[in-house]
C-alpha positions in Angstrom: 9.9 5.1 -1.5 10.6 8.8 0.0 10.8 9.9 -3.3 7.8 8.5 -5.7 6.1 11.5 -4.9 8.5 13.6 -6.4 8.7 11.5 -9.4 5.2 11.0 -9.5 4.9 15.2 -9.3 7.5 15.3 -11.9 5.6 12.7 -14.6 2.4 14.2 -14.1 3.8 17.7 -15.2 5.3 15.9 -18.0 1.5 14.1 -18.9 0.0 17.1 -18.8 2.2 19.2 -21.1 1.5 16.2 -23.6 -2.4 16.0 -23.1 -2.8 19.9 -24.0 -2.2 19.2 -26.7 -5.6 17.3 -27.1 -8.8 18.3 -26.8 -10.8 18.2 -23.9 -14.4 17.3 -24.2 -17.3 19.4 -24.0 -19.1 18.8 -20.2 -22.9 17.5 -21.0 -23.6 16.4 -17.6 -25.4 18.4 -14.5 -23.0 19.1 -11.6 -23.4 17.5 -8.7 -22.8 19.0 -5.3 -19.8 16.7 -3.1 -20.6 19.3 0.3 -24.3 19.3 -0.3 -24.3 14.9 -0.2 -21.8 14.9 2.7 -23.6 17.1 4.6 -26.7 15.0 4.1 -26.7 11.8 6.2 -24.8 11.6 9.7 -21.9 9.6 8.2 -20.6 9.5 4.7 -18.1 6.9 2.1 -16.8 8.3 -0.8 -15.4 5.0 -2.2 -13.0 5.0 -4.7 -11.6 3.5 -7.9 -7.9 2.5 -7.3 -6.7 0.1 -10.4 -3.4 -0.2 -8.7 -1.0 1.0 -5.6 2.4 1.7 -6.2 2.8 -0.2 -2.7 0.2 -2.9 -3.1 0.1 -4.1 -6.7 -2.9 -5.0 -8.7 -6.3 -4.5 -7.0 -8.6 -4.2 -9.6 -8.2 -8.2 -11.1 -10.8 -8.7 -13.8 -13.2 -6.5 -12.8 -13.8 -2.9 -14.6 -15.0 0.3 -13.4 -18.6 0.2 -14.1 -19.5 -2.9 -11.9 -17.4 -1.4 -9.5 -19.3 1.8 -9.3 -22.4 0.2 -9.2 -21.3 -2.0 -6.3 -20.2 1.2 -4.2 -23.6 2.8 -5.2 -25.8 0.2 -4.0 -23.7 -0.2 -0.6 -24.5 3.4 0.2 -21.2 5.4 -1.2 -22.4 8.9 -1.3 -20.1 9.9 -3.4 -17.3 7.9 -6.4 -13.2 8.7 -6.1 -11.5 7.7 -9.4 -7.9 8.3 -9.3 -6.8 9.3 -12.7 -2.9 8.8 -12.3 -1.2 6.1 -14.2 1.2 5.6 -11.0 -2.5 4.0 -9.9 -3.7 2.0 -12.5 -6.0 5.1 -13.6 -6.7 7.3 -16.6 -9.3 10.3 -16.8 -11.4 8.8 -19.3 -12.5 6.6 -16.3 -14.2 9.8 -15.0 -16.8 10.4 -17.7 -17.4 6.5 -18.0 -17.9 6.6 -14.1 -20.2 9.8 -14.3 -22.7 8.6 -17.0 -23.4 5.5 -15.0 -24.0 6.8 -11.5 -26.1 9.9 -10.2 -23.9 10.5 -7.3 -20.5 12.5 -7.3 -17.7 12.2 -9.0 -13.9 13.5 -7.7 -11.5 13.5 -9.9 -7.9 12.6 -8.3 -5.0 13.2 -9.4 -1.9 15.0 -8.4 -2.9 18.5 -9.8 -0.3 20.3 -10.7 -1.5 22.7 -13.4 -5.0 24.9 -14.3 -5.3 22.2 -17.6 -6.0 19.7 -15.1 -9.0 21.2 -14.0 -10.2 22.2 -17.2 -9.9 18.3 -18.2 -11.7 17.6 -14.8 -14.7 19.9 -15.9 -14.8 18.5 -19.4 -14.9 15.1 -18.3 -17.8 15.4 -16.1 -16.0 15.4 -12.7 -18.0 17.2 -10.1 -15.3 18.0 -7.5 -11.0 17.8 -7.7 -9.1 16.6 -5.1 -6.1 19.5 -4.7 -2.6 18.5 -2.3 -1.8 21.4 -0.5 2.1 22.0 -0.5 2.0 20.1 -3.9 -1.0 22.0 -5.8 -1.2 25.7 -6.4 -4.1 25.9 -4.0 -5.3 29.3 -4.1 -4.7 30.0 -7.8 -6.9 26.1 -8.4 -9.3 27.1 -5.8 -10.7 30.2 -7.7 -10.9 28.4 -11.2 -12.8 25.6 -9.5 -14.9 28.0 -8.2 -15.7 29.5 -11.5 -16.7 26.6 -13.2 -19.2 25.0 -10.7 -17.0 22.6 -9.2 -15.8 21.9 -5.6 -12.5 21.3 -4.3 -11.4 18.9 -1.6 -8.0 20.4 -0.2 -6.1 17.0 1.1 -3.5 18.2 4.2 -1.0 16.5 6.5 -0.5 19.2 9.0 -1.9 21.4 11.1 0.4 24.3 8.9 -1.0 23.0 5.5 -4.7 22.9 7.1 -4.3 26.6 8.2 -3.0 27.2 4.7 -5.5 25.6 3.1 -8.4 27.2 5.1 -6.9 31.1 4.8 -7.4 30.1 1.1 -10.3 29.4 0.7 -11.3 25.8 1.3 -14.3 24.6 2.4 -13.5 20.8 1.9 -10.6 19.4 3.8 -9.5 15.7 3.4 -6.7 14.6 6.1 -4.5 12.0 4.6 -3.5 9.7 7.1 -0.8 8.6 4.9 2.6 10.8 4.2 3.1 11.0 1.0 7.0 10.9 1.9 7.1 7.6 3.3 4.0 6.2 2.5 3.2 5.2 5.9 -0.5 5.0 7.4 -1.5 5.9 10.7 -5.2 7.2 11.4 -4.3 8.9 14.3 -3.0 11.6 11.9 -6.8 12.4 11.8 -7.4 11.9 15.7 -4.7 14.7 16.2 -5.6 17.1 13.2 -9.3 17.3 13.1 -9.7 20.0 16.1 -7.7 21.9 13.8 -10.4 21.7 10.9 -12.8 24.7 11.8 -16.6 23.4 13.0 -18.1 24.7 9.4 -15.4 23.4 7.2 -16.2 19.6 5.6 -14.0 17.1 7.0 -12.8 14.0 5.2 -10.6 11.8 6.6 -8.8 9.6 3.9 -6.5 6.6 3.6 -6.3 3.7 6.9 -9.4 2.4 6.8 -9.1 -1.4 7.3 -11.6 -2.5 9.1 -15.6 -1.1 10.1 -13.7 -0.5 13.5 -11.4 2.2 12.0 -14.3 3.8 10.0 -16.2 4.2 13.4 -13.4 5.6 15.3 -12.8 8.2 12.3 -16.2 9.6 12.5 -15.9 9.7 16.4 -12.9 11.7 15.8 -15.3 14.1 13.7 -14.3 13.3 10.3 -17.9 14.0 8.3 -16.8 11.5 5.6 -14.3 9.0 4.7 -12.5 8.5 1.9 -11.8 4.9 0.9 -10.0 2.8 -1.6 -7.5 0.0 -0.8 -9.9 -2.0 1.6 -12.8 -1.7 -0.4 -10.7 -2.7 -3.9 -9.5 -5.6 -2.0 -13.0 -6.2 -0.1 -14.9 -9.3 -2.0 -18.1 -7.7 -0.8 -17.6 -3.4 -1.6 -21.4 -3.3 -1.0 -21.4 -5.2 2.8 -18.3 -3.0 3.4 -19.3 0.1 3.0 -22.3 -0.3 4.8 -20.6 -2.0 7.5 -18.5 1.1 8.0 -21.7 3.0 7.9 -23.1 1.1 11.0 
């Protein structure tokens, strides 16, 4: 598995090349603020649409996007995740179809790789893009998302690629508790990271999240919101979940 990423880096530059060729739609929906909904309550979930994992298979059964979203919006999600990669089950139309049936935010995840993918972001009525420093072109993405309304949540797995990140320019930083190398998990990453994350930077602490024992020792370690997908496609109850984790 040490190295999907690369492949998966490698297909999504090919994807893209092929969907500039197409259009991208014009944006008709408002903008919604990810930092201004976070910053809201004491804890937040941004829950998220995963189709598939390369590791775990199938997770989204019968079901379809749009019952899912409501379930994570009537649990308490703040805010909607919907990966767009095919490695996950996902495509980008999922993002508008997401956005004109819930009035909370919508990031758009992918593995960016190119400027295009933001544009596409925009167009399809994302409200924030997930960037991977040491992967993305952070500073160059940061200042287009910037210029067209958006927010950016910079994901990191060291304390180097959080200082990177935060000399340019982010003001969202997720911790990934998994490495994207070997795939494994371990929420501690956030436990040993987070003092690292300055006071008045957002902190979101994705990936690990199990059980509502793991969400409550992620906000103790001062993560401001977590970012979850596995356990709640897998939950048969998104709604008690989520709020469970809220408790």
């Amino acid at each position: 598995m040490n190295d999907l990423i690369d492949r998966i880096v490698r297909d999504t530059r090919e994807a893209v090349e092929r969907r500039k060729k197409a259009k991208i739609p014009e944006r008709r929906s408002e903008i919604l603020s990810l930092s201004r909904v976070i910053k809201t309550p004491y804890k937040s979930i941004i829950a998220e649409i995963k189709p598939k994992s390369p590791t775990d298979g199938d997770l989204i059964g019968n079901r379809d996007v749009v019952s899912i979203a409501g379930e994570y919006v009537e649990g308490g999600a703040v805010a909607i995740s919907v990966l767009t990669s095919p490695y996950f089950g996902g495509k980008v139309e999922n993002v508008s179809i997401v956005k004109s049936r819930v009035s909370i935010p919508v990031l758009y995840k992918d593995v960016v790789v190119d400027e295009y993918q933001i544009q596409e972001g925009f167009g399809y009525g994302a409200d924030a893009i997930l960037l991977i420093e040491g992967i993305s072109p952070v500073e160059k993405l940061l200042d287009m998302v910037d210029d067209l309304g958006l927010e950016a949540v910079v994901e990191c797995h060291s304390v180097e690629e959080i200082e990177n990140a935060v000399n340019a320019g982010a003001e969202i930083i997720g911790i990934n508790n998994r490495n994207l190398r070997t795939l494994a998990v371990d929420i501690e990453t956030t436990a040993r990271l987070s003092e690292y994350v300055p006071e008045d930077t957002i902190l979101i602490s994705e990936s690990g999240v199990r059980t509502p024992a793991d969400a409550s020792y992620l906000f103790d370690c001062g993560a401001d919101a977590l970012l979850i997908g596995t356990a709640l496609m897998r939950s048969e109850n998104p709604r008690e979940f989520i709020a469970s984790c809220l408790n």
